[in-house]
C-alpha positions in Angstrom: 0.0 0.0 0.0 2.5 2.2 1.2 4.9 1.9 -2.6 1.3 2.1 -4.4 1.2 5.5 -2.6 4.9 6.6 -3.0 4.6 5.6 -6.9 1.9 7.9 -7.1 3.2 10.4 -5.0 6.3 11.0 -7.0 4.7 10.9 -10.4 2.9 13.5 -9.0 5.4 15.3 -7.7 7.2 15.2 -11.4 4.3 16.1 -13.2 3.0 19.3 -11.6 6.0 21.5 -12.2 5.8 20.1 -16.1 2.7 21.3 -16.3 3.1 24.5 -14.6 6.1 25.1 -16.4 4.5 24.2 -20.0 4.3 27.1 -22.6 1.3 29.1 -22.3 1.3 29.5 -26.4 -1.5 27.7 -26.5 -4.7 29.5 -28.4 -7.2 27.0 -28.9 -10.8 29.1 -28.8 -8.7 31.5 -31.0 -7.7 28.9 -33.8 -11.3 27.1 -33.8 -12.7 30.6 -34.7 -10.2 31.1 -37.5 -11.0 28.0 -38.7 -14.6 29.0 -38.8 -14.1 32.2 -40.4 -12.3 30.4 -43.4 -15.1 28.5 -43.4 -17.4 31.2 -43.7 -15.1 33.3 -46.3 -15.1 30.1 -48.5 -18.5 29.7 -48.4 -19.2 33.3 -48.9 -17.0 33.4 -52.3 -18.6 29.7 -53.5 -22.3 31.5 -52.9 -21.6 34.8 -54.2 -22.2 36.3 -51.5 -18.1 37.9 -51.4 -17.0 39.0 -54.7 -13.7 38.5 -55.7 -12.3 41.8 -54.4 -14.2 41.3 -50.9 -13.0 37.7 -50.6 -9.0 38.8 -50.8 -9.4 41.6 -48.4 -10.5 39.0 -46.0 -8.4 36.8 -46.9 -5.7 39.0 -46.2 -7.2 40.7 -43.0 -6.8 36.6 -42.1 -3.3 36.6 -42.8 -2.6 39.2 -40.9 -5.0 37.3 -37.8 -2.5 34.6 -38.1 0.7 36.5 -38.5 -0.3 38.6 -34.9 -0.8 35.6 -33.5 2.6 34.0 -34.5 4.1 37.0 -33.1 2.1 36.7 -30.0 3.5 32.9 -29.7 7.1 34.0 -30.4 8.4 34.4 -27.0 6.9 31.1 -25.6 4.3 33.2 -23.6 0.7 34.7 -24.9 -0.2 37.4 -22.1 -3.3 38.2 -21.3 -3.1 41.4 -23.2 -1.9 39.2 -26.2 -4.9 37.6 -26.1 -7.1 40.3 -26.0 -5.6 42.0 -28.5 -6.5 39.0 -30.9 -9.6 38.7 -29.8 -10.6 41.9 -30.6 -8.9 41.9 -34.4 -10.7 38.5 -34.4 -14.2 39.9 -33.8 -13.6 42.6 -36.2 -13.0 40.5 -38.6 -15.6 38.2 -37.8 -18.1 40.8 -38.2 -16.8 42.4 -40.6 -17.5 38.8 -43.2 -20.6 38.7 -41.7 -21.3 42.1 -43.3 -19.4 41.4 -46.4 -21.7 38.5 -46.8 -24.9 40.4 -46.6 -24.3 43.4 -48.6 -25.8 44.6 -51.8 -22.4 43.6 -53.6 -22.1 40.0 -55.1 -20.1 38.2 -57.3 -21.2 38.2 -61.1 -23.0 34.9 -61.7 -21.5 32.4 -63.9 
């Protein structure tokens, strides 16, 4: 009982400092959302609903998403701030497909 419980102790006492040391680079509610707004910009240009020119600047404006967050990740740490920030340019964006998507402006039918 006693080596059950001294097993257990010590992988314990191995993995807690792993974990607390571990890279906070992690940004998974942030990558799921990109993931969905390509989604929805794909969509959007297979309807119609983004014309060509509207479909590139969000494209790009995704690019640019991706390239704060690499920065964000360069250091090993996102701060809280970090996070925020892209969160912010992320809802932007997000809205600003949506709108895309439901102006007057389409692409020309084929």
């Amino acid at each position: 009982m006693f080596k059950k419980f001294a097993a257990t102790a010590l992988v314990l006492a191995l993995a807690v400092p792993a974990f607390a040391q571990a890279p906070k680079t992690e940004t998974p509610h942030l990558d799921k959302r990109e993931t969905h707004m390509e989604k929805r910009i794909e969509q959007g240009k297979a309807s119609g609903a983004l014309n060509e020119k509207e479909a590139a600047r969000m494209e790009k404006r995704m690019d640019k998403l991706e390239s704060a967050e690499e920065k964000a990740k360069a250091d090993g740490v996102v701060t809280k701030q970090e996070r925020t920030r892209l969160n912010k340019k992320a809802d932007r964006l997000s809205r600003d497909i949506k709108r895309e998507k439901h102006d007057q402006q389409t692409a020309p039918k084929q």
